[in-house]
KEKE-3310 file (N, C-alpha, C; in steps of 0.2 Angstrom, whole numbers, plus 5000, padded with zeros to 4 digits):
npx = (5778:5766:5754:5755:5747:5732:5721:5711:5693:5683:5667:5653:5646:5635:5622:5621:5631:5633:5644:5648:5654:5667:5683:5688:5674:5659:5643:5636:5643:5642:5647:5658:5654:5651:5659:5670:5685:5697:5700:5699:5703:5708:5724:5724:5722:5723:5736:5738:5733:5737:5750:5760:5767:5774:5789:5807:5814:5803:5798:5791:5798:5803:5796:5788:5796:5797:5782:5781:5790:5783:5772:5774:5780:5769:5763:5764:5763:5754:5736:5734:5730:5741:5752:5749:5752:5768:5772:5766:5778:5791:5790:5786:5801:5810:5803:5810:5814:5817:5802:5797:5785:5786:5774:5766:5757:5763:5758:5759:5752:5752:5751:5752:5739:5726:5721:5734:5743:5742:5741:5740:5734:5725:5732:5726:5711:5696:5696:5707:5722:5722:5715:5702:5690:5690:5688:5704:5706:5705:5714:5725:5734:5725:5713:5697:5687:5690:5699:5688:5680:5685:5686:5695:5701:5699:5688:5676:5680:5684:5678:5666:5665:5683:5686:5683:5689:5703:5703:5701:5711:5723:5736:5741:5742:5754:5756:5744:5740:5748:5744:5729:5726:5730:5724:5725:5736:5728:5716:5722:5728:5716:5711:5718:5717:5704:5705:5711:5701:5690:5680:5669:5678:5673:5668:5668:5672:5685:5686:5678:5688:5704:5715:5715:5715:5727:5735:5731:5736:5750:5753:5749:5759:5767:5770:5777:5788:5797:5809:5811:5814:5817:5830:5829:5814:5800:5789:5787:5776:5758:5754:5740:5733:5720:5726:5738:5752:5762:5765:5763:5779:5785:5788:5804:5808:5816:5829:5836:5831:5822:5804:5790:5781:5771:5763:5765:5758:5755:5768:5770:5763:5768:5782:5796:5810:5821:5836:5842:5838:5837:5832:5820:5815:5815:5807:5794:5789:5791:5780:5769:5768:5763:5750:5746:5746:5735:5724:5723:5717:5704:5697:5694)
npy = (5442:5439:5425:5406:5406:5400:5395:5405:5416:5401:5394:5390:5381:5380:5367:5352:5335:5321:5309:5295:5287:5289:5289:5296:5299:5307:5307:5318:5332:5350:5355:5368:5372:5361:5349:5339:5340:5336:5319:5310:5298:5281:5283:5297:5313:5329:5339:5352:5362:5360:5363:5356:5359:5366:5369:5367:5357:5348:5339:5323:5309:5315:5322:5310:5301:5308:5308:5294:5290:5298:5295:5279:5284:5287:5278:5272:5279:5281:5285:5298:5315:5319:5311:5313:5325:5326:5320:5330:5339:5333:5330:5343:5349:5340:5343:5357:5366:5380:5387:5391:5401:5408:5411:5401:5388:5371:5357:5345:5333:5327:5314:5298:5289:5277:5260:5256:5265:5273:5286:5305:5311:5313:5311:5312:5311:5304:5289:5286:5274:5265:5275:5271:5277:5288:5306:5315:5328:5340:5342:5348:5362:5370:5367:5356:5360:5368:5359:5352:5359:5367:5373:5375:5389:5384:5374:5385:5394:5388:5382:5367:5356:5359:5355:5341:5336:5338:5330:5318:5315:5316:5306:5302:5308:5316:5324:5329:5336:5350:5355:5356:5365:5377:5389:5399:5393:5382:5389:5398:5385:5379:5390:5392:5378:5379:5390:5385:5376:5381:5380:5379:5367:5352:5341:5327:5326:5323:5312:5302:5299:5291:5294:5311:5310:5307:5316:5327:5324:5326:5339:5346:5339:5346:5355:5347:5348:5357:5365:5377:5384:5401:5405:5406:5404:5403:5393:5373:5373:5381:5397:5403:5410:5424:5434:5443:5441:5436:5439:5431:5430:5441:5436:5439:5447:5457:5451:5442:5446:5446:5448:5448:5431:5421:5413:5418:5418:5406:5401:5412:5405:5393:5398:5404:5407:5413:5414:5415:5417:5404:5397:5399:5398:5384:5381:5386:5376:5365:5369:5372:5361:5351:5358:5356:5342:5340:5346:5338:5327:5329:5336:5326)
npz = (6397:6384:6386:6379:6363:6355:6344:6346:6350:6350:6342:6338:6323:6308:6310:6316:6318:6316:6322:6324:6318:6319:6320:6332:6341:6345:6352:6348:6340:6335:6322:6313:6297:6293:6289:6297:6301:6309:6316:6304:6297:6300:6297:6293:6301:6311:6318:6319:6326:6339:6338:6332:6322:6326:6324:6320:6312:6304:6297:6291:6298:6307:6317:6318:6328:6337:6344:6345:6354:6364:6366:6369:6383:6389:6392:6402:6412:6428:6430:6435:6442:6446:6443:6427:6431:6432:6418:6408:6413:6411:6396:6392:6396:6387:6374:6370:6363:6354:6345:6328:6329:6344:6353:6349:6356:6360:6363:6376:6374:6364:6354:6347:6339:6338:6330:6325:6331:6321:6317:6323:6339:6352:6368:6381:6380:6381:6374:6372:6371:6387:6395:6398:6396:6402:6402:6404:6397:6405:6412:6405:6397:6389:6396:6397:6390:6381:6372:6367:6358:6351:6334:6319:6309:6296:6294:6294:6286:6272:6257:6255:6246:6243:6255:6257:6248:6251:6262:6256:6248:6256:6263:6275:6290:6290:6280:6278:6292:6289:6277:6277:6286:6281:6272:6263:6256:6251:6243:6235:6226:6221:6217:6203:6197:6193:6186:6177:6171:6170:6178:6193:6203:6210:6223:6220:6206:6207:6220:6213:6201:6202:6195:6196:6209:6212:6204:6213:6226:6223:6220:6232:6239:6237:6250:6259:6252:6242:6237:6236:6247:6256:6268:6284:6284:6291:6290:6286:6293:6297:6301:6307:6316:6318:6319:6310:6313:6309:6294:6278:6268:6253:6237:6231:6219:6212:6217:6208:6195:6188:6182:6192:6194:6185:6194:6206:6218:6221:6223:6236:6245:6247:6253:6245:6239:6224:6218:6204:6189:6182:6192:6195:6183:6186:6195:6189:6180:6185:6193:6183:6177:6188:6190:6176:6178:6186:6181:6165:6170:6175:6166:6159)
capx = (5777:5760:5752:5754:5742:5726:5715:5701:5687:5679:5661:5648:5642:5629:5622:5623:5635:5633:5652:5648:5657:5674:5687:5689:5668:5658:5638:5633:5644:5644:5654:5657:5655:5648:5664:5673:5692:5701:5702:5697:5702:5715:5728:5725:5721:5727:5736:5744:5728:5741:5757:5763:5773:5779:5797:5811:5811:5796:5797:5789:5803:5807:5787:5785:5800:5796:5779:5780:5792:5780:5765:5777:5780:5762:5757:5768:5762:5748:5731:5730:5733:5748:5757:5750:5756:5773:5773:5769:5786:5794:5790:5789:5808:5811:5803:5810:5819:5811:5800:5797:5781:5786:5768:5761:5759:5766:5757:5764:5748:5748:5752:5751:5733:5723:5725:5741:5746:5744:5739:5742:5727:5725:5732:5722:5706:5693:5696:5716:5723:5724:5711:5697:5682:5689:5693:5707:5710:5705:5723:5729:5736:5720:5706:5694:5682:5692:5697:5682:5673:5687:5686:5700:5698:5698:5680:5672:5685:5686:5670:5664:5670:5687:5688:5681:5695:5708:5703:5700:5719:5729:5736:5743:5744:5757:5755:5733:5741:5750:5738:5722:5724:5733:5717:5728:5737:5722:5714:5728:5729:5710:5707:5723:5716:5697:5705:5712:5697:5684:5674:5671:5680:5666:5671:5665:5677:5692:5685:5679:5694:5708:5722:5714:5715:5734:5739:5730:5739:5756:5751:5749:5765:5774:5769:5781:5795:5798:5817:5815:5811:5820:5833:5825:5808:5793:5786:5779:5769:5754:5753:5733:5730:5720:5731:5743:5759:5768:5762:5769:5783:5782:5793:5807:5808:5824:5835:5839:5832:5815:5796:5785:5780:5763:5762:5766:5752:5756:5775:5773:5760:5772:5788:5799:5816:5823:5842:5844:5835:5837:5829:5813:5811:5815:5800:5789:5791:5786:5770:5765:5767:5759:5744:5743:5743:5729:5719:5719:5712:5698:5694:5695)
capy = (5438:5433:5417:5404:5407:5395:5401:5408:5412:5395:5397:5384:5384:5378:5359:5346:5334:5314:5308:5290:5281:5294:5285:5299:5298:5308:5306:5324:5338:5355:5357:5373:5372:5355:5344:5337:5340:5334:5315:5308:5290:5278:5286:5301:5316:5334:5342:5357:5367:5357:5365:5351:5360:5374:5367:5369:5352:5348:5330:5316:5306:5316:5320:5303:5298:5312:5306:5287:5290:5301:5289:5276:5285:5288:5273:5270:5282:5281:5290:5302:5320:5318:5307:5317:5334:5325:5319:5336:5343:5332:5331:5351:5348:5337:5346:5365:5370:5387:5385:5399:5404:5407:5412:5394:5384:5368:5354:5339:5328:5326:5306:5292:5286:5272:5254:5255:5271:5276:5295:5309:5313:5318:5306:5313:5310:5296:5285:5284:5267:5266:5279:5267:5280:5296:5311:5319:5333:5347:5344:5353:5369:5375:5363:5351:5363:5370:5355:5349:5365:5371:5372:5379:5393:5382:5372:5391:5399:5383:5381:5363:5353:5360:5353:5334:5335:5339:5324:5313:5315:5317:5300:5303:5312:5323:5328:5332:5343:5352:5357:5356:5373:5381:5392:5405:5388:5378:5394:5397:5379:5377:5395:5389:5374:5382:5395:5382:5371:5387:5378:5377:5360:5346:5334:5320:5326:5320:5307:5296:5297:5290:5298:5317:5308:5305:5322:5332:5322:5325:5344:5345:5338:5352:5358:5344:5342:5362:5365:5385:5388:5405:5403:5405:5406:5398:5387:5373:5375:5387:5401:5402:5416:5433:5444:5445:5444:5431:5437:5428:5433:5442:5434:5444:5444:5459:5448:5439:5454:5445:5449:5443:5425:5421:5408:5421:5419:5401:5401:5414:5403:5389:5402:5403:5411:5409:5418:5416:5415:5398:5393:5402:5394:5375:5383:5387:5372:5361:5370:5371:5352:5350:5359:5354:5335:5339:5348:5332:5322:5332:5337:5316)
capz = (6391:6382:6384:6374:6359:6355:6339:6351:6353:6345:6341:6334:6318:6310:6307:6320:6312:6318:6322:6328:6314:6316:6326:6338:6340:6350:6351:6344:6340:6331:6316:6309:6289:6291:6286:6302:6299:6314:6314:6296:6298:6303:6294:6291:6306:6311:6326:6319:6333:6346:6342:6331:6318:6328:6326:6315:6308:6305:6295:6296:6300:6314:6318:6320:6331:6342:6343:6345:6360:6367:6365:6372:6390:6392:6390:6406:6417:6430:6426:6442:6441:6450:6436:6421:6428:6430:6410:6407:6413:6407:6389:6389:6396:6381:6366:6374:6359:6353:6338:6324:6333:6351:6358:6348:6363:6360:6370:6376:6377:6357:6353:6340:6341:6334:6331:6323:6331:6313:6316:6329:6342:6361:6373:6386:6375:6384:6370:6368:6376:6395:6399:6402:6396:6407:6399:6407:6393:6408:6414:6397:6398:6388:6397:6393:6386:6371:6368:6362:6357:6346:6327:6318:6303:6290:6296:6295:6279:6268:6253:6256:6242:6245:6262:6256:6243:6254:6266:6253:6245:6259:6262:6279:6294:6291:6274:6279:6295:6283:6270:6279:6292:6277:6271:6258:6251:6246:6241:6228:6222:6219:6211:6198:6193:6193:6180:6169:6169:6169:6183:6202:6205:6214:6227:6215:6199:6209:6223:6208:6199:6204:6192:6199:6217:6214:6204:6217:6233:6221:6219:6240:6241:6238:6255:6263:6248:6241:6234:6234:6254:6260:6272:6290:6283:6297:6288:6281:6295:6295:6309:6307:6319:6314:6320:6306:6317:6305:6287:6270:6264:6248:6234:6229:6211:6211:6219:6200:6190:6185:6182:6195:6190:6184:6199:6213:6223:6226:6226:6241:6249:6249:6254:6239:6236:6219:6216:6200:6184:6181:6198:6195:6178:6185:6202:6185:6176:6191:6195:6178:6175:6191:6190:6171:6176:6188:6175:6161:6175:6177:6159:6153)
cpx = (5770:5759:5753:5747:5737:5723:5708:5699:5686:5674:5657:5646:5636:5630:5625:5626:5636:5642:5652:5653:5666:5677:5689:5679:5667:5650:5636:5639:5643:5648:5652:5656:5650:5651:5667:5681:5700:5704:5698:5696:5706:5721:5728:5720:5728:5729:5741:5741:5735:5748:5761:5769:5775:5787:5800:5811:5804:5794:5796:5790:5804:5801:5787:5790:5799:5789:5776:5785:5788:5776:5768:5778:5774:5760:5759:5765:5754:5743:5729:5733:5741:5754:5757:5753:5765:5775:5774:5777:5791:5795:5790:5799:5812:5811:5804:5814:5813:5809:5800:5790:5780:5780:5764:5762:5758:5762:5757:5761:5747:5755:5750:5743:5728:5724:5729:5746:5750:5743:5739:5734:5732:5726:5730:5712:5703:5694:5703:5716:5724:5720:5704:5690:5684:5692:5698:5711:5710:5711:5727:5730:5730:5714:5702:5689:5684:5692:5694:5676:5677:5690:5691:5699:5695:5692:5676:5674:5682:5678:5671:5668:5679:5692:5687:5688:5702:5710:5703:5707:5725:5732:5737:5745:5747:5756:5747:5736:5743:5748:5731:5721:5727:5726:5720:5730:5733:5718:5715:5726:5722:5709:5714:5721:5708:5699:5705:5706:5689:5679:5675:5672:5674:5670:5671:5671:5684:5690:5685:5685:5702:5716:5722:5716:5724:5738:5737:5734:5748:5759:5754:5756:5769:5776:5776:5789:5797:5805:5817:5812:5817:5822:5830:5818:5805:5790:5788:5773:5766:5752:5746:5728:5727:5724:5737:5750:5764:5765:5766:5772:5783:5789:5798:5810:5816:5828:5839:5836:5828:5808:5793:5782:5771:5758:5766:5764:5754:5765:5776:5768:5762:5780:5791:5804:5820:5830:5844:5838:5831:5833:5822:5810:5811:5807:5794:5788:5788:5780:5766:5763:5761:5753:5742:5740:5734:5720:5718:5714:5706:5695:5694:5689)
cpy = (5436:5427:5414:5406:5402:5401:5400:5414:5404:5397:5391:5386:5379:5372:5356:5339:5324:5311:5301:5284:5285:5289:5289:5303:5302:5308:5310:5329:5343:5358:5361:5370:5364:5348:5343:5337:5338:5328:5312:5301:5285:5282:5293:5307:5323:5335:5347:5362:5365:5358:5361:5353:5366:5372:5368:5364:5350:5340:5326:5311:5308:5317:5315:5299:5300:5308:5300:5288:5292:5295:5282:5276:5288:5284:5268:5273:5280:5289:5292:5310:5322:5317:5310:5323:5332:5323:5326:5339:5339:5331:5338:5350:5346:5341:5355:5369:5372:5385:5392:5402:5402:5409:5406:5390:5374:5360:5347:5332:5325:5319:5304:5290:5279:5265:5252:5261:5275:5285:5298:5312:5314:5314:5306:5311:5302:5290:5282:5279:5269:5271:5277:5272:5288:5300:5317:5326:5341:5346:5347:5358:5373:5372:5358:5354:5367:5366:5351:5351:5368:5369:5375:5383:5391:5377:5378:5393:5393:5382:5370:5357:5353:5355:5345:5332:5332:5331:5317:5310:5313:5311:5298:5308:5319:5326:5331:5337:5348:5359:5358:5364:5379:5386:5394:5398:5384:5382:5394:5392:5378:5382:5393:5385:5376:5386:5390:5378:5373:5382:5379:5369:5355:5343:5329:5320:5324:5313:5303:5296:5300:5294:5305:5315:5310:5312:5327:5333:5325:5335:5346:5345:5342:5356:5353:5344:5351:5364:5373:5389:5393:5403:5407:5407:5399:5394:5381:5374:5379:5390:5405:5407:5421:5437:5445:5446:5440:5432:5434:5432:5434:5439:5440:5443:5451:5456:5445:5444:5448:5447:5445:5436:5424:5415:5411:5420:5411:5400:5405:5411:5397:5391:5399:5409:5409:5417:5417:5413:5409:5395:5395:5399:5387:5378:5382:5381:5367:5363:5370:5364:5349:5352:5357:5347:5334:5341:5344:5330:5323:5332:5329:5314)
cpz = (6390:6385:6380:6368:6356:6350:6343:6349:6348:6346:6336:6331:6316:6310:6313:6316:6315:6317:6325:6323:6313:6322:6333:6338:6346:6349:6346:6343:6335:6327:6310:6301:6287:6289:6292:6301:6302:6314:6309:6298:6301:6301:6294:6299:6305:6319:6326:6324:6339:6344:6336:6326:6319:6330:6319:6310:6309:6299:6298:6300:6307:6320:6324:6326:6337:6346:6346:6353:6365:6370:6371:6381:6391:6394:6399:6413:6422:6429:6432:6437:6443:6445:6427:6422:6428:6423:6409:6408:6411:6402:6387:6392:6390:6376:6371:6368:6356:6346:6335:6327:6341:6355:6354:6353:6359:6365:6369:6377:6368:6355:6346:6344:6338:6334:6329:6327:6326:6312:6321:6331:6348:6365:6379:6385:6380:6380:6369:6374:6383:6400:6402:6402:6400:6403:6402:6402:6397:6411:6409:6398:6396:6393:6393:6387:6378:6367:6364:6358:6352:6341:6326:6311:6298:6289:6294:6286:6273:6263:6255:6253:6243:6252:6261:6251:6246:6259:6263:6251:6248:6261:6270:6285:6295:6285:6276:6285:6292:6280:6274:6285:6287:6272:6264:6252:6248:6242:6234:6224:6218:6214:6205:6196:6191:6187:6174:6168:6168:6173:6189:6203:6211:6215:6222:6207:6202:6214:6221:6203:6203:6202:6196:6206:6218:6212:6211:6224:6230:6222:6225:6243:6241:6247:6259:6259:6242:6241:6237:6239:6255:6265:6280:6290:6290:6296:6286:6286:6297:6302:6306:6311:6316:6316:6316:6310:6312:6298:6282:6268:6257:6245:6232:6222:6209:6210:6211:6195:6185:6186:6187:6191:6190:6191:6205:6218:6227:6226:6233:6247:6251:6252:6249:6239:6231:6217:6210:6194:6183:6186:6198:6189:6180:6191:6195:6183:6181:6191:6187:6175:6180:6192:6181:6171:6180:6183:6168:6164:6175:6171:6155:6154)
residu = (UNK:UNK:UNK:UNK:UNK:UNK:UNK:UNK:UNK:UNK:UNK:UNK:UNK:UNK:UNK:UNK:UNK:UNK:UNK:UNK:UNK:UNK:UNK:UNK:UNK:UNK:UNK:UNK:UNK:UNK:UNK:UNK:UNK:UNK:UNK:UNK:UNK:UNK:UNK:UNK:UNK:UNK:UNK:UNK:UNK:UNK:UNK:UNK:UNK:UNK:UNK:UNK:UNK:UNK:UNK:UNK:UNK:UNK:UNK:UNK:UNK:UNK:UNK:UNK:UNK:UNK:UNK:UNK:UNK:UNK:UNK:UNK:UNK:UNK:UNK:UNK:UNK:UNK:UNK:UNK:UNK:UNK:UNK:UNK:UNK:UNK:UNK:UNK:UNK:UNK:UNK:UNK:UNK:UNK:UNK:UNK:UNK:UNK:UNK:UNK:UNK:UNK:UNK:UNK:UNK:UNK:UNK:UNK:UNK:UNK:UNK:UNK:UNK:UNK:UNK:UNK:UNK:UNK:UNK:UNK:UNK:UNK:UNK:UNK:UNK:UNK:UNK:UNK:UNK:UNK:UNK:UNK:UNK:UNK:UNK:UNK:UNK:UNK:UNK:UNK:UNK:UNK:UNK:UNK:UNK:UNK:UNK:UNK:UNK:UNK:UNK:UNK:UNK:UNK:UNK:UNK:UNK:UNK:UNK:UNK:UNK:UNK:UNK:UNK:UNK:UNK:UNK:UNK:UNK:UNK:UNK:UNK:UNK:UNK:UNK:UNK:UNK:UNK:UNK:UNK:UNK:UNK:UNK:UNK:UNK:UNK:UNK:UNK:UNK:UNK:UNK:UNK:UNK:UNK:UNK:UNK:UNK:UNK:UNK:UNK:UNK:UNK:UNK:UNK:UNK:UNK:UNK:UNK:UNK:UNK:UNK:UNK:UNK:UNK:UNK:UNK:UNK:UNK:UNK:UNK:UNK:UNK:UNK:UNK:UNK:UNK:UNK:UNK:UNK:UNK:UNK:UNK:UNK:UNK:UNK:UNK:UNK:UNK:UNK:UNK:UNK:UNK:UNK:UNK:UNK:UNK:UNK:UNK:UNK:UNK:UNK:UNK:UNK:UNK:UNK:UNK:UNK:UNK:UNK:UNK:UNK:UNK:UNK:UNK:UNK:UNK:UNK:UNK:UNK:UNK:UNK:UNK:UNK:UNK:UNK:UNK:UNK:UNK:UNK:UNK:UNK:UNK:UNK:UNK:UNK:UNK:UNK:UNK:UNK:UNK:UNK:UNK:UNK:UNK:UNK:UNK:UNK:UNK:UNK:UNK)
# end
């Protein structure tokens, strides 16, 4: 059997990128594209790189329970190597039920972090409580050095504004891990409202206002709150690797003896199965509302 799987190589890109006012801060580092997209703010951070939505449930409810216990017995344990590789086996014993991608490796160091333990980070990371400045993230199944070297596609893929938006909207956690490694779905969502508003949408046409800030985060939401997912589809969360081993599934527009819909592209980037007529017009009717309310906001 494979190894677990890690999107590697990682590779620096251009722009030295100052990170001393991020909450997971480090002097200097290299950030691909030039937007920093790991941890944002208090609230708001990703750890889909760490496995995090490779499970069946995958709400925030259940997330966060998992999570917070976790966070909890770490906070317990002694900081040798002896007492983390014991954590380790027991939290992989814990979370061991198979997820929809069995070579995502899954790792058991990923916690509540911050002053509320309001957003998920590295509890191995020099900065999480109890570690007193040492980084012990080379006890991690990939090392110390990935994890502080590696970008994830959507830093490289992602146009600039796109990625400011994303970070600016997202409100929390799990809604921004989500959306933010999903490359194809922001994609989609942006060239849709780019048609209907005949321009490239600017950071600044939704940061400043507030109404765009709120339809755009409402839009997003579909990623956590979508009625018309196929029965054992893998998602919501996004398997990011190049090797096409888990491609989207294409909608099947026979099955109820319809036309492909003018919103394919993103019904099949949010997994979509619709059995009958009726369910495809109420899928339409939603996205059409919801990408129309984003495009007054913008046009006002």
């Amino acid at each position: 059997m494979p190894p677990p799987r890690f999107p590697w190589p990682f590779t620096n890109g251009p722009g030295a990128v100052n990170t001393d006012n991020w909450p997971f801060r480090a002097a200097e580092i290299e950030v691909p594209g030039g937007v920093y997209l790991c941890q944002v703010s208090e609230q708001v951070s990703c750890g889909a790189c760490c496995g995090l939505y490779n499970r069946v449930d995958v709400s925030r409810e259940t997330l966060y329970t998992l999570l917070e216990a976790r966070t909890r017995r770490f906070r317990r344990i002694q900081r040798t190597a002896e007492g983390i590789e014991a954590f380790r086996q027991r939290e992989e014993s814990l979370d061991s039920a198979p997820g929809p991608y069995p070579d995502f490796y899954r790792c058991p160091f990923l916690g509540l972090v911050g002053n509320d333990r309001s957003r998920v980070g590295c509890l191995l990371h020099p900065l999480s409580d109890g570690n007193k400045g040492i980084d012990f993230r080379g006890l991690s199944f990939y090392g110390g050095l990935a994890c502080r070297r590696y970008f994830c596609p959507s830093h490289r893929s992602l146009d600039k504004n796109r990625k400011q938006i994303v970070k600016a909207v997202c409100a929390n956690w799990h809604l921004y891990g989500l959306v933010i490694p999903d490359v194809e779905f922001i994609n989609v969502v942006f060239s849709e409202i780019e048609r209907r508003v005949e321009h490239a949408v600017e950071a600044k046409e939704i940061l400043g206002n507030t109404a765009a800030a709120m339809a755009m985060r409402a839009l997003f939401g579909f990623k956590e709150r979508w009625p018309f997912r196929p029965v054992g589809w893998k998602g919501p969360g996004n398997y990011f690797f190049n090797d096409a081993a888990h491609p989207a599934l294409p909608v099947d527009y026979q099955r109820p003896g319809v036309a492909p819909s003018e919103y394919d592209a993103f019904f099949q980037a949010l997994g979509s199965e619709f059995t009958s007529r009726s369910a495809l017009d109420a899928a339409e009717a939603m996205a059409a509302s919801a990408f129309s309310r984003v495009t007054r906001c913008i046009q006002r």
